[in-house]
N, C-alpha and C positions, 0 to 999 in steps of 0.2 A: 864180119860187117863189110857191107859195100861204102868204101867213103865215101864216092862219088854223088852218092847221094843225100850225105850230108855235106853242115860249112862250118867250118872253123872261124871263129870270127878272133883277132887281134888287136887290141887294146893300150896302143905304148907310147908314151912322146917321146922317143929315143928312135931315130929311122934306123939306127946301126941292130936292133934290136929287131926293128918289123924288117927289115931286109932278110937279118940273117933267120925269121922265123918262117920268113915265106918262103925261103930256097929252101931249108930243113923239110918244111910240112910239105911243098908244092911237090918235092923229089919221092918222097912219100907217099905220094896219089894221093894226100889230102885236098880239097878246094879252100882257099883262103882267103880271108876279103880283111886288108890292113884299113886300122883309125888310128889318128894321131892323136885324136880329144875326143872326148865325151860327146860333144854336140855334134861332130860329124855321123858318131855311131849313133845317135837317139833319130837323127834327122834319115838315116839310111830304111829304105824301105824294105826291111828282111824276108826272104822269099818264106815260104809257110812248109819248111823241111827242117826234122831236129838238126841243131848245130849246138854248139859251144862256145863259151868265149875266155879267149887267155887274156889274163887283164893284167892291167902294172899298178902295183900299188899304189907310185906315186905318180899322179899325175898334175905337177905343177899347182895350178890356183886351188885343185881339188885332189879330193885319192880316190885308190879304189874301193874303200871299204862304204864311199858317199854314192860311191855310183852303185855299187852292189845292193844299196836299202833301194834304190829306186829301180829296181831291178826285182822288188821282191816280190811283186806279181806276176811276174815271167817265168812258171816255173817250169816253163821246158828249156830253158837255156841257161844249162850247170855252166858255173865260171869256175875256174884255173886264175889262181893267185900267181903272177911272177913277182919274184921281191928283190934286189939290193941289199933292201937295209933291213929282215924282218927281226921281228923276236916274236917270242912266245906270247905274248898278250894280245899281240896284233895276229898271228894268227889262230889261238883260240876267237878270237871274237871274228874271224872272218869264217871259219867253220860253223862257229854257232848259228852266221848268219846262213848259213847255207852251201856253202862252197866247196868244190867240190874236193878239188887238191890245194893245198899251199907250196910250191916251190921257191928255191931261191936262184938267183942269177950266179954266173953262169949257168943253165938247166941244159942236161945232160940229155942224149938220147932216150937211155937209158929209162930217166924219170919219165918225160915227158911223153914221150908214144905212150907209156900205159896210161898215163890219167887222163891224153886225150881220149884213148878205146873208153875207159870207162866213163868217162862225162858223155861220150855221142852213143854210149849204152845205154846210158841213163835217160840221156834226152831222149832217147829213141823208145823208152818205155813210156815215157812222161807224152811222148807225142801221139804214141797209141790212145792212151786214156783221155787225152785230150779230146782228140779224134771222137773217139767215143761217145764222148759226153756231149760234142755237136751236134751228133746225129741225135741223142735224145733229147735233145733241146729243140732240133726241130721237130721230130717226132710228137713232141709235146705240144708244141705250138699250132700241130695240124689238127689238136681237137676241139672242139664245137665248146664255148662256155659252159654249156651244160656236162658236158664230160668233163672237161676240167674243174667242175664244182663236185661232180662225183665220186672222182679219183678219191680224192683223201678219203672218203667211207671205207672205200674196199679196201685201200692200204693200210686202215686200223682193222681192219676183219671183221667190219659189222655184216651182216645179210642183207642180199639185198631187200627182203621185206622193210628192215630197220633203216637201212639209208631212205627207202621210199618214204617211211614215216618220218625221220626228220627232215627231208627235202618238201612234203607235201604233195608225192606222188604216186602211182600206183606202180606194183612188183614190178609188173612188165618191162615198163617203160627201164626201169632200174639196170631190168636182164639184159635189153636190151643196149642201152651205154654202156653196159660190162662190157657186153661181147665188141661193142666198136672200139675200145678203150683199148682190149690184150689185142686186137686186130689192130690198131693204128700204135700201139707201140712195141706191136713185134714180142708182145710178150710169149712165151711157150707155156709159162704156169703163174699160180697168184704169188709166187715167192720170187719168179722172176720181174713181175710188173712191182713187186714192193723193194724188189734192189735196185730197180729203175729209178724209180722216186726219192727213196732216200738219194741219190745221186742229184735227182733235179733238185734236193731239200725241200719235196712234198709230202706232207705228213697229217 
């Protein structure tokens, strides 16, 4: 993995902690961008490259398990639990929510380089499919109403005779939408424009 090209993001109200995470990761060839609080990381404008985030359990008015549900549409950025004080309840329910590793403070070399590789692997797949799914969403969005009222025929496998009959129009016209349909979404066959769609949740 080139790190460089991802960011580690850092979560701790303790500076003895973001200090000593940043000269660890920085020496590293990680890139790392330290928060004190929640509101500074929410209000940070994160550049659009898979990253990770090592978060601290507790963080004073609030923790980390509050911040990680509102997190939970983000799902390219795997968080890393640091804890003090954990137990087993608190980190079964921080896994369930999603996360990626649970460690505890002091965290060792050892631990940590690997679960950071695997959280910027994971994001780094999770970034992919992201990616993806833009491109077909624009993809999508560059057809004429009339093809996007068409699609869902073809993606249940009716003919286009039959779509023309419940649309109220003749084959042709029908053939013709088809072919601008697998041309404007880059389809290669009708199995690939119908894995397109379930992706868009056109059905």
């Amino acid at each position: 993995m080139t790190q460089s090209k991802h960011l580690v993001y850092v979560l701790d109200d303790d500076a003895r902690i973001r200090e000593s995470l940043e000269g660890l990761l920085s020496v590293a060839g990680f890139e790392v961008k330290l928060f004190a609080e929640p509101k500074s990381f929410f209000a940070f404008q994160r550049p659009e490259v898979p990253s990770c985030l090592i978060l601290d359990l507790n963080l004073g008015e609030t923790t980390g398990l509050d911040l990680q549900q509102q997190l939970q549409g983000d799902f390219s950025l795997p968080v890393i639990f640091l804890t003090g004080h954990g137990d087993i309840p608190t980190a079964v329910k921080a896994m369930r929510g999603g996360a990626s590793e649970f460690l505890s403070k002091p965290v060792e070399e050892e631990e940590l380089f690997p679960a950071i590789d695997a959280a910027l692997n994971l994001a780094e797949e999770r970034w992919k499919d992201w990616q993806y799914l833009r491109q077909l969403r624009f993809r999508y969005q560059s057809l004429t109403p009339r093809q996007s009222e068409v699609l869902p025929y073809i993606v249940r496998g009716l003919l286009n005779k039959q779509t023309a009959y419940e649309l109220g129009t003749c084959e042709i016209t029908i053939r013709i939408h088809r072919g601008e349909i697998m041309r404007k979404m880059k389809a290669n066959s009708l199995a690939d424009l119908v894995r397109m769609a379930g992706l868009l949740g056109v059905n």
